[in-house]
LOLO-128820 format. One line per 8 residues: number of its first residue (from 1); their letters; for each residue y, x, z of C-alpha. Coordinates in steps of 0.001 Angstrom, whole numbers, always signed. Layout:
NUM) A) Y,X,Z ~ ...
This chain:
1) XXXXXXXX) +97925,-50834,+61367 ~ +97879,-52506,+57906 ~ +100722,-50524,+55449 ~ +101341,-52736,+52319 ~ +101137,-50707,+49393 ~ +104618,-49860,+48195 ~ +105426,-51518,+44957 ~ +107216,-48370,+43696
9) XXXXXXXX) +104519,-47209,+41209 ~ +105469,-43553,+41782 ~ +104650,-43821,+45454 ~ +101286,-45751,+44651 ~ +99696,-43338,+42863 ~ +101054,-40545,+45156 ~ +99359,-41926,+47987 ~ +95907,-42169,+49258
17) XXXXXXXX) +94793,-44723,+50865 ~ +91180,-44388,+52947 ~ +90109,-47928,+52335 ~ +89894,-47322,+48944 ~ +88471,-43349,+48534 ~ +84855,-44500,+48299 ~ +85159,-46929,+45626 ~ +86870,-45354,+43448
25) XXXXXXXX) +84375,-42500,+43266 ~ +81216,-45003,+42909 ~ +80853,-46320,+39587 ~ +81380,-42555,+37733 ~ +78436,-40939,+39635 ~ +76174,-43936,+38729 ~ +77391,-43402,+35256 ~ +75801,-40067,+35693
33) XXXXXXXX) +72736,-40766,+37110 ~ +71783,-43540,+34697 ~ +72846,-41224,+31665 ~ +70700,-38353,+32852 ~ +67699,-40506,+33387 ~ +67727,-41878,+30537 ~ +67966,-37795,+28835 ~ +64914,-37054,+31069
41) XXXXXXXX) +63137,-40080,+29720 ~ +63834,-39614,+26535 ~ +63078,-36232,+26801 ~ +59453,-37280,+28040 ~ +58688,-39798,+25654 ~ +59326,-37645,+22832 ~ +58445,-34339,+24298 ~ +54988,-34928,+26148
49) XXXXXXXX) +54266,-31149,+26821 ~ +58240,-30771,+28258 ~ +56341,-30710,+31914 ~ +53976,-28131,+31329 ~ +56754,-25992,+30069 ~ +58963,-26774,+32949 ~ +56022,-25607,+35375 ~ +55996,-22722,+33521
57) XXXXXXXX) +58915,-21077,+33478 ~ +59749,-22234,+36882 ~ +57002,-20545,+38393 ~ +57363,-17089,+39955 ~ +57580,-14353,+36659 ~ +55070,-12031,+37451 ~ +53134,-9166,+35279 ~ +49818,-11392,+34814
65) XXXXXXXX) +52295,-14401,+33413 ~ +50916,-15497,+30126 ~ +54673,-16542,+29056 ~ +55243,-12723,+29115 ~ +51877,-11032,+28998 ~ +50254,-11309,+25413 ~ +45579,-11003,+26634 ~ +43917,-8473,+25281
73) XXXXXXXX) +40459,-9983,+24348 ~ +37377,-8028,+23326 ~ +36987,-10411,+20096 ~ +38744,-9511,+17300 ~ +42141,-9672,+16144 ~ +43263,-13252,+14973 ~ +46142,-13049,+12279 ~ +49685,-13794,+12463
81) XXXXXXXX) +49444,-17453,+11943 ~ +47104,-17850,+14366 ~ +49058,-16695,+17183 ~ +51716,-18558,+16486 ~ +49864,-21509,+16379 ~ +48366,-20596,+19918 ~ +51948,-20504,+21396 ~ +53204,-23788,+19792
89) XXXXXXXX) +50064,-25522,+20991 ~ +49505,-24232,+24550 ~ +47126,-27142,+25236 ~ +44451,-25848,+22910 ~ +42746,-22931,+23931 ~ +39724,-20947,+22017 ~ +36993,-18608,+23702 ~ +36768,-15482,+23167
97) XXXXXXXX) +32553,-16100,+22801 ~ +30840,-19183,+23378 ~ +27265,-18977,+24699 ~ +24962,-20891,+22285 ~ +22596,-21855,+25963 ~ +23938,-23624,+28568 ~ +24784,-21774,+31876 ~ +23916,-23156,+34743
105) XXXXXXXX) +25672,-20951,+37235 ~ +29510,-21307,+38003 ~ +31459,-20025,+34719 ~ +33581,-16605,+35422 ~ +37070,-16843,+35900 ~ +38929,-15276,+32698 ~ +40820,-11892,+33003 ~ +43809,-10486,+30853
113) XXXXXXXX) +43513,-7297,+29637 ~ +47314,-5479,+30821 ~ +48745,-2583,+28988 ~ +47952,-600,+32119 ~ +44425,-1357,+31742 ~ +43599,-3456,+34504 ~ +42250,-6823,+34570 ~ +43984,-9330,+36283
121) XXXXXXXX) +42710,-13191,+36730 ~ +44480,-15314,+33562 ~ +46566,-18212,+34397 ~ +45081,-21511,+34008 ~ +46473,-23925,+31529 ~ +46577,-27593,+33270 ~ +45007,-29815,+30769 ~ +47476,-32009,+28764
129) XXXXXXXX) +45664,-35421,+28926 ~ +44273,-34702,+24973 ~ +40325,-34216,+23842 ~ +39917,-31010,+23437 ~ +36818,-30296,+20963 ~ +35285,-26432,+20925 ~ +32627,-25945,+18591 ~ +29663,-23855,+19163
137) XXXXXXXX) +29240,-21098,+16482 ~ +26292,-18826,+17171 ~ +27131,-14978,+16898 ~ +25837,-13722,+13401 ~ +23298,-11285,+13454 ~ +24603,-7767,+12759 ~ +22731,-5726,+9915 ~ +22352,-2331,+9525
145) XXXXXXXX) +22566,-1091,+6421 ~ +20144,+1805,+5523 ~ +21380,+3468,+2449 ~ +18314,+4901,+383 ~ +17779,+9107,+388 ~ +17749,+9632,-3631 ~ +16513,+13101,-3856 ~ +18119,+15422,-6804
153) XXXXXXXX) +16151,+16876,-8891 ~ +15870,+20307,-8682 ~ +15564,+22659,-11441 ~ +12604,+25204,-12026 ~ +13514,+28809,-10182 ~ +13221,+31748,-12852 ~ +10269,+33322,-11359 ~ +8000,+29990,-11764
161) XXXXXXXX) +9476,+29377,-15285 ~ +8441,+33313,-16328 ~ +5193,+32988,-14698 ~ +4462,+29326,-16340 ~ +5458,+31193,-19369 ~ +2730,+34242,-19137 ~ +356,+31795,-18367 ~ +476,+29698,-21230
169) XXXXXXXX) +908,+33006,-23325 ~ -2601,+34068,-21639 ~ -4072,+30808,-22444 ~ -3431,+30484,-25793 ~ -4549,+34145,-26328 ~ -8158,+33365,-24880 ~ -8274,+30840,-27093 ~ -7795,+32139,-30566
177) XXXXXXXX) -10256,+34614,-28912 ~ -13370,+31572,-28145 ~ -13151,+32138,-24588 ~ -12994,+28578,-23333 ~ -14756,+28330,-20430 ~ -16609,+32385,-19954 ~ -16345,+34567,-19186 ~ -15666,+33986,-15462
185) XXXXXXXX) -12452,+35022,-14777 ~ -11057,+35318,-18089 ~ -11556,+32041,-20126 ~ -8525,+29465,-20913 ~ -9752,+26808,-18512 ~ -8973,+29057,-15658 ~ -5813,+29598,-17321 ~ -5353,+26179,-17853
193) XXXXXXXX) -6073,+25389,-13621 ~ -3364,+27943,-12384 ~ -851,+26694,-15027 ~ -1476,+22934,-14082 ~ -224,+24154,-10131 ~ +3263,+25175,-11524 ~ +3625,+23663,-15371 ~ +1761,+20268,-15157
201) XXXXXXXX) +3646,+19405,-18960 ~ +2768,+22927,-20259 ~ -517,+22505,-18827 ~ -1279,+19479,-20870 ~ -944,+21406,-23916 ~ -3441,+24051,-22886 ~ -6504,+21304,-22184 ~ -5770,+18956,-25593
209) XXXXXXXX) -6065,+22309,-27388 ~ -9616,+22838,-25731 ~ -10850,+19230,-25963 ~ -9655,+19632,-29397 ~ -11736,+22425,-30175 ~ -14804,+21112,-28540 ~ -14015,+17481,-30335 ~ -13776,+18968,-33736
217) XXXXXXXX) -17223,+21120,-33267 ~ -19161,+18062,-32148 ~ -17797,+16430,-35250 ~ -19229,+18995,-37508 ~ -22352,+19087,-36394 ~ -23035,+15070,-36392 ~ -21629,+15209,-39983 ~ -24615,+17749,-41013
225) XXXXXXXX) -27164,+16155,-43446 ~ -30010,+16290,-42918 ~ -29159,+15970,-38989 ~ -31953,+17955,-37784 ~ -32671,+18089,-33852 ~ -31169,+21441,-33482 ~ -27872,+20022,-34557 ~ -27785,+16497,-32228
233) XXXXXXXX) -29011,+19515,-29567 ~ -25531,+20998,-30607 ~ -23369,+18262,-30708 ~ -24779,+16472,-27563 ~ -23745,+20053,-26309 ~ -20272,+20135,-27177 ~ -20097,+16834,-25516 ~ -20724,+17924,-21958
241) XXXXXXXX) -18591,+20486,-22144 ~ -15722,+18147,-22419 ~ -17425,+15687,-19977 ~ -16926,+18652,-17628 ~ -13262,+19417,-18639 ~ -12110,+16743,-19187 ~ -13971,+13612,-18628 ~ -10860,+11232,-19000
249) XXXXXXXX) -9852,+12408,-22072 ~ -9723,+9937,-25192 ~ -11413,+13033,-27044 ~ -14560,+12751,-24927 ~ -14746,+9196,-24803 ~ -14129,+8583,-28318 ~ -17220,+11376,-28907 ~ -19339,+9705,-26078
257) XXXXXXXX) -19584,+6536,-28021 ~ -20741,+8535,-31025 ~ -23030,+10699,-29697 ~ -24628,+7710,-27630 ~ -25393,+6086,-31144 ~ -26824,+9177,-32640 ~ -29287,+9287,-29542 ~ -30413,+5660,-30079
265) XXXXXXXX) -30711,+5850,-33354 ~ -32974,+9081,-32437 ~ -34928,+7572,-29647 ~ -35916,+4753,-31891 ~ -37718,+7123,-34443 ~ -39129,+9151,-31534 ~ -40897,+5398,-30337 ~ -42335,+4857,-34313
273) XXXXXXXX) -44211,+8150,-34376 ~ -45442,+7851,-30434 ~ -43363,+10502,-28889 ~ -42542,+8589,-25379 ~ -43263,+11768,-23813 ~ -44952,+14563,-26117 ~ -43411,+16705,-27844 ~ -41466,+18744,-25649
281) XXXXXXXX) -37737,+18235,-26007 ~ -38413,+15888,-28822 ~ -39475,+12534,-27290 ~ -38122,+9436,-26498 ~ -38108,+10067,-22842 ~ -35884,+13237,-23150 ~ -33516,+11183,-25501 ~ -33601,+8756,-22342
289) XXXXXXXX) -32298,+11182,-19921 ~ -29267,+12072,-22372 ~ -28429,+8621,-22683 ~ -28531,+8136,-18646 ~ -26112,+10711,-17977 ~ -23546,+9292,-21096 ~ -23585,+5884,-20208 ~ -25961,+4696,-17488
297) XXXXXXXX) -24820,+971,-17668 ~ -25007,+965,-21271 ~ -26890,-2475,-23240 ~ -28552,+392,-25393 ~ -29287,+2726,-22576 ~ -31106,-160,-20509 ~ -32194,-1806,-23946 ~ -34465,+1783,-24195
305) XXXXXXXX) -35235,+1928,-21310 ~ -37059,-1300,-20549 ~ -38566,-384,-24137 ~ -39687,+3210,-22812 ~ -41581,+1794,-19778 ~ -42982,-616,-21606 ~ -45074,+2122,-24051 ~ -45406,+4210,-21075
313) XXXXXXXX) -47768,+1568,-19012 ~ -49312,+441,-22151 ~ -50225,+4228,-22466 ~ -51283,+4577,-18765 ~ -53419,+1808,-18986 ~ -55284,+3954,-22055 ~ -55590,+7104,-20021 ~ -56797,+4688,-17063
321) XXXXXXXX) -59218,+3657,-19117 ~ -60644,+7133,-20812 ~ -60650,+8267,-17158 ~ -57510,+10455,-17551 ~ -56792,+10521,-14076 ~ -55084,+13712,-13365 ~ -56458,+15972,-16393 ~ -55848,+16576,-19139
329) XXXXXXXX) -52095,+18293,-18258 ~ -48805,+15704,-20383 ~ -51849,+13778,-21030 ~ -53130,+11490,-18170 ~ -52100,+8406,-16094 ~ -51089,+9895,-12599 ~ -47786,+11471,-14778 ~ -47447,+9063,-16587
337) XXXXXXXX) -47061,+6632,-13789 ~ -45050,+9446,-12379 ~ -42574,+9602,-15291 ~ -42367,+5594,-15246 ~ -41250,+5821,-11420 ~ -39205,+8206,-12024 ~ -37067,+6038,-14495 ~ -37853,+3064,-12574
345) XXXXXXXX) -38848,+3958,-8754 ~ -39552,+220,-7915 ~ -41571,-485,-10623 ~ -44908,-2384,-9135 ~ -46944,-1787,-11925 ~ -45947,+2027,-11502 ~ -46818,+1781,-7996 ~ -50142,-13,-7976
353) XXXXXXXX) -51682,+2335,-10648 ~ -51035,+5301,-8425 ~ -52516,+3921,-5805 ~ -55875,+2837,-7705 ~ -55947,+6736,-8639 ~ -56095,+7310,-5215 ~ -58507,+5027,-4203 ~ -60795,+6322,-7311
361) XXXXXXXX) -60752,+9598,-5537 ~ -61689,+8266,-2386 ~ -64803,+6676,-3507 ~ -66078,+9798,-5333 ~ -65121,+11502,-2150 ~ -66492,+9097,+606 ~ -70098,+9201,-2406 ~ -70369,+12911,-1860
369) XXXXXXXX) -70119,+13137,+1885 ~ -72563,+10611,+2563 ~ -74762,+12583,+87 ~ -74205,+15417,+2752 ~ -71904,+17907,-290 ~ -69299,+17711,+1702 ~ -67721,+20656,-359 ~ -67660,+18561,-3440
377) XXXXXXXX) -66256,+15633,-1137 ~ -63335,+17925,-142 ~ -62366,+18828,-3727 ~ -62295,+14830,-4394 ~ -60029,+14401,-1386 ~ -57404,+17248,-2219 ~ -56915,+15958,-5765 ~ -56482,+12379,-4168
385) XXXXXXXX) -53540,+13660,-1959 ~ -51938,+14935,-5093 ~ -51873,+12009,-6726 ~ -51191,+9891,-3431 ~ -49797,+12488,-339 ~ -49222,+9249,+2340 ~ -52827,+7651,+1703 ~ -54185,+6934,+5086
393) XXXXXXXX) -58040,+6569,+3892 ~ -58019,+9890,+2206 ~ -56138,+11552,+5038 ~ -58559,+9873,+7444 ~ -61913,+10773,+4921 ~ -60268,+14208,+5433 ~ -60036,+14623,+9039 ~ -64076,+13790,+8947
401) XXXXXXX) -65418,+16262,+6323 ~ -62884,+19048,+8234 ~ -65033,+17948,+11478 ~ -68570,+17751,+9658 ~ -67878,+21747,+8316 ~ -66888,+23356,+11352 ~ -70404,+22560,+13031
C-alpha cells in the first residue's frame, strides 16, 4: 500500500518511512570512510616507520618486549644521547662486537640480558626498506701497564757506619806508621779490602793515600842526580807496588810512562858498552824484561827488542866461531841462543844454531866410538842432549854406545 507523505511538515519529519531509511544513512558513512583513508594515507606518506610501530605495540606485551625491556649488553655503556637516538631510530641497530673474519656457520640468535638474570631470545626488528651500513672496527689491543719497582734507598745501619768508621781509623793509623802492604795481617791494604766491602767512598780515600805515597817515592828517586842503578832499581820498585794495588790508577799509569823512558834511555847505554847480557842485573837484557812486564806492546819495548836479538846472534855467531859451544858459563852460544829464544821462541836463526850445536856433538861423539873410546863418545853425547834433549841422532848414537858397554 503506497501512503502519500502528508504535507503537514510536523507529521513528515515525525514519521519514518522504510523506503527511505537506507539512503539517508549512505552518503555520511562514505564521508567517513574516505576521510579516514585519506588520515591513514597521510599518515603513511609522512610517517614511513608508523607500521613498524603499529606491529609493535599491538603485539602481545610480554617481559622479553624490547618496547619495555631496556638489553643489557656485555659492551660498554653508550651515553645518554645515544640511547635516545637508538629509540627514535628503531631501524638502525649496532652490534654489540663485530667479528673482523667472516663466519661461515649460521650467526647466533641475540639474547637480552633481564633484570632477573636470564637470557631470553631478543625480538627481531623487521627491516625498514633503508641501507643499513655497519662498519667493521677491529677490537683494540688491551695493554698492560707494568709500572717500574723504584727501589728507596736505604740508609747505612749504625753498626756498619761505626765499623766503616774503625776501619778507616785503623787504616790511616798503619799508614802514618809505613805499613802499606806488611806485615801480613796488619798493613793498610788489608784495611783498605775489608773497608771497600762496607764503605766503597771511604775506601777510595784509603788507596789514593797509598798510591800517593808510593807515587811520590818513585818521584824522588827518578829526580836523583846522578841516577845511579840502585836508584832506577828503587823507583822501578815503587812502581810495581802500585801495579799490584792498584793497576788502574792514573798514579801508576802516569809513573809507568816515566819509568818506561828511564829504562830505554838505560838499555840504550847498556847496548854502547856491550852489556846485552853481562853484567848481572846491569845489562840490556835485564832492562828488557822490565820493559816487557810495563808495556809489552810498547814501539820502544819491541824497538829494543828487535835491537837486543840482533847483538845477541851477532854475538852467538862469535862464540860459534871461537868454539864456545857450551863453556865458558854467560859466555857461549848454546845460552845465548837460549836467551834469544827465550825473548823470541820462533826465532829460526835461534833455532838452527842450536841444532848445529847438537850436531857438532854428534860428530865428536859418532869420531870417538868408531875409534872404539866409547867413554869419551858418551861424554860427547850427554853434553849434546843438553844443548838439544829431542835430537833423534844423539838419542839413537846413545842407545848404541849403552849396547857396545854392557858386553
Amino acid at each position: 500500500m503506497h501512503i502519500n507523505p502528508p504535507s503537514d511538515p510536523i507529521f513528515k519529519d515525525k514519521i519514518e518511512l522504510p523506503e527511505n531509511s537506507r539512503p539517508a544513512k549512505k552518503w555520511p558513512i562514505v564521508t567517513g570512510i574516505v576521510v579516514i583513508a585519506g588520515i591513514v594515507a597521510g599518515t603513511i606518506y609522512f610517517y614511513p616507520n608508523i607500521t613498524q610501530y603499529i606491529k609493535t605495540f599491538s603485539s602481545p606485551k610480554t617481559a622479553d618486549s624490547s618496547s619495555t625491556v631496556t638489553p643489557k649488553v656485555s659492551a660498554p655503556a653508550a651515553t645518554t644521547h645515544e640511547e635516545s637516538s637508538v629509540v627514535a631510530n628503531t631501524h638502525e641497530t649496532t652490534p654489540a662486537a663485530i667479528p673482523t673474519e667472516p663466519v661461515v656457520t649460521s650467526p647466533p640468535v641475540p639474547t637480552v640480558e633481564q633484570d632477573t638474570g636470564t637470557s631470553v631470545p631478543a625480538q627481531p626488528v623487521e627491516p625498514s626498506g633503508l641501507p643499513v651500513t655497519i662498519a667493521s672496527v677491529p677490537a683494540a689491543p688491551v695493554e698492560t701497564l707494568v709500572q717500574p719497582v723504584i727501589p728507596t734507598p736505604t740508609e747505612p745501619s749504625a753498626e756498619l757506619t761505626e765499623a766503616a768508621e774503625r776501619l778507616l781509623a785503623k787504616a790511616q793509623s798503619q799508614i802514618e806508621l809505613e805499613r802499606f802492604t806488611s806485615p801480613e795481617g796488619d798493613n793498610a791494604y788489608e784495611t783498605y779490602q775489608a773497608l771497600l766491602k762496607i764503605a766503597p767512598q771511604q775506601a777510595q780515600k784509603v788507596l789514593d793515600n797509598l798510591v800517593a805515597w808510593y807515587f811520590e817515592q818513585a818521584k824522588k828517586y827518578l829526580s836523583k842526580t846522578p841516577l845511579t842503578q840502585r836508584t832506577r832499581n828503587k823507583a822501578y820498585k815503587m812502581y810495581q807496588k802500585l801495579s799490584e794495588i792498584a793497576p788502574q790508577h792514573q798514579s801508576t799509569q802516569t809513573l809507568s810512562s816515566e819509568i818506561l823512558e828511564m829504562l830505554t834511555q838505560q838499555a840504550e847505554r847498556q847496548i854502547q858498552k856491550k852489556r846485552l847480557t853481562t853484567a848481572k842485573g846491569d845489562n840490556a837484557y835485564a832492562t828488557y824484561q822490565k820493559m816487557l812486564v810495563i808495556a809489552p806492546s810498547s814501539r820502544k819495548t819491541q824497538r829494543l827488542l828487535k835491537t837486543l836479538v840482533d847483538r845477541l846472534l851477532a854475538q852467538a855467531l862469535g862464540q860459534m866461531e871461537k868454539r864456545k859451544y857450551t863453556r865458558p858459563e854467560n859466555d857461549n852460544a848454546t845460552d845465548t841462543y837460549q836467551k834469544v829464544l827465550k825473548i823470541s821462541p820462533d826465532n829460526a836463526e835461534a833455532q838452527n844454531g842450536i841444532n848445529k850445536i847438537a850436531m857438532k856433538y854428534y860428530k865428536l861423539a859418532e869420531t870417538k866410538q868408531k875409534l872404539g873410546r866409547l867413554k869419551a863418545s858418551m861424554t860427547w853425547i850427554e853434553r849434546g842432549l843438553q844443548v838439544a834433549p829431542d835430537n833423534p841422532e844423539l838419542n839413537q848414537l846413545k842407545q848404541e854406545v849403552t849396547a857396545e858397554l854392557s858386553q
